[in-house]
C-alpha positions in Angstrom: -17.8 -0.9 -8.0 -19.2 2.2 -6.6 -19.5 3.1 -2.8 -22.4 1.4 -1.6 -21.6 -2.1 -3.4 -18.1 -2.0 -1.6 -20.4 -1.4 1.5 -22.2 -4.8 0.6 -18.7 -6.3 0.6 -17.4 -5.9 3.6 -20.8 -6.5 5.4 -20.6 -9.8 3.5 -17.1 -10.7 4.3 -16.9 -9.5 8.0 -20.3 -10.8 8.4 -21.8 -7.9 10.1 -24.7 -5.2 9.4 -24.7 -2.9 6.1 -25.2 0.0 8.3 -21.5 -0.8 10.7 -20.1 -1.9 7.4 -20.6 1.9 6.1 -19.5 3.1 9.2 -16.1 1.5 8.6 -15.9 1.9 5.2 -16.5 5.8 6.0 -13.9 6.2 8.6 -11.6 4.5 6.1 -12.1 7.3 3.2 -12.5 10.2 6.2 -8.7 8.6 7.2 -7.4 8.9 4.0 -9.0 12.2 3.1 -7.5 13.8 6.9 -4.1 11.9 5.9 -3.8 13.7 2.4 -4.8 17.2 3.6 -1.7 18.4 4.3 0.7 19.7 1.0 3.5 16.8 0.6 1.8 14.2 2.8 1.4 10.8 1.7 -1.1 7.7 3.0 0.3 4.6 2.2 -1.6 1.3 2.3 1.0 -2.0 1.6 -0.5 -3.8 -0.8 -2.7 -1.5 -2.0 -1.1 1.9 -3.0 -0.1 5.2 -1.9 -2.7 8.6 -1.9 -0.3 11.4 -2.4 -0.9 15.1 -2.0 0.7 16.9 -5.0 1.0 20.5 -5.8 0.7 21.4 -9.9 2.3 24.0 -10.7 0.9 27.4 -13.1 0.4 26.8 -16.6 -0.6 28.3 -19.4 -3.9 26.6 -21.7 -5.7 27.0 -24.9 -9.3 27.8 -25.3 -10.6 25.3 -27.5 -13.3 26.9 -29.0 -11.2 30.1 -29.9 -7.7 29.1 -29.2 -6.8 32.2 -26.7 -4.5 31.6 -24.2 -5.6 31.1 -21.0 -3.5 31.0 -17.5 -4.3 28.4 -15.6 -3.3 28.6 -11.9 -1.5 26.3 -9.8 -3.5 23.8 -7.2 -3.3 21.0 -4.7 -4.1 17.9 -6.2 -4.5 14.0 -4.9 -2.5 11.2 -6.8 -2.8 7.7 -6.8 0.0 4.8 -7.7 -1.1 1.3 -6.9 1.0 -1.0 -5.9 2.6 -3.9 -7.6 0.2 -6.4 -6.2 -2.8 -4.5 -7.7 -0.6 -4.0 -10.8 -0.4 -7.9 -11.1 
């Protein structure tokens, strides 16, 4: 399911226009995204699962095509664990 067929969804179920459907389903992400800015914040939906800001940390990689070492440098990242009722 991409973006715009979740949009058909909820205009379906809530029984309202495409166009204030994809306003809501907008300010939903734009929550999450402004939620997960921050390093160590978390945004947790019960019953659907948690968006977690998570910093990963320097490493060091391999080139595949000539097998140099490479440094690869540490960065913010956004994790997602569902919960158990999506696990189910």
């Amino acid at each position: 399911m991409n973006k715009s067929e979740l949009v058909e969804l909820v205009a379906e179920k809530l029984e309202m226009s495409k166009t204030d459907a994809a306003g809501a389903v907008e300010c939903v992400i734009e929550g999450i995204r402004e939620g997960v800015k921050v390093p160590a914040s978390s945004v947790t939906l019960v019953g659907f699962g948690t968006f977690k800001n998570v910093y990963r940390k320097p490493r060091k990689g391999r080139n595949p095509q000539t097998g140099q070492e490479i440094a690869i440098p540490g960065k913010n990242t956004v994790t997602f664990k569902p919960s158990k009722n999506i696990l189910d």
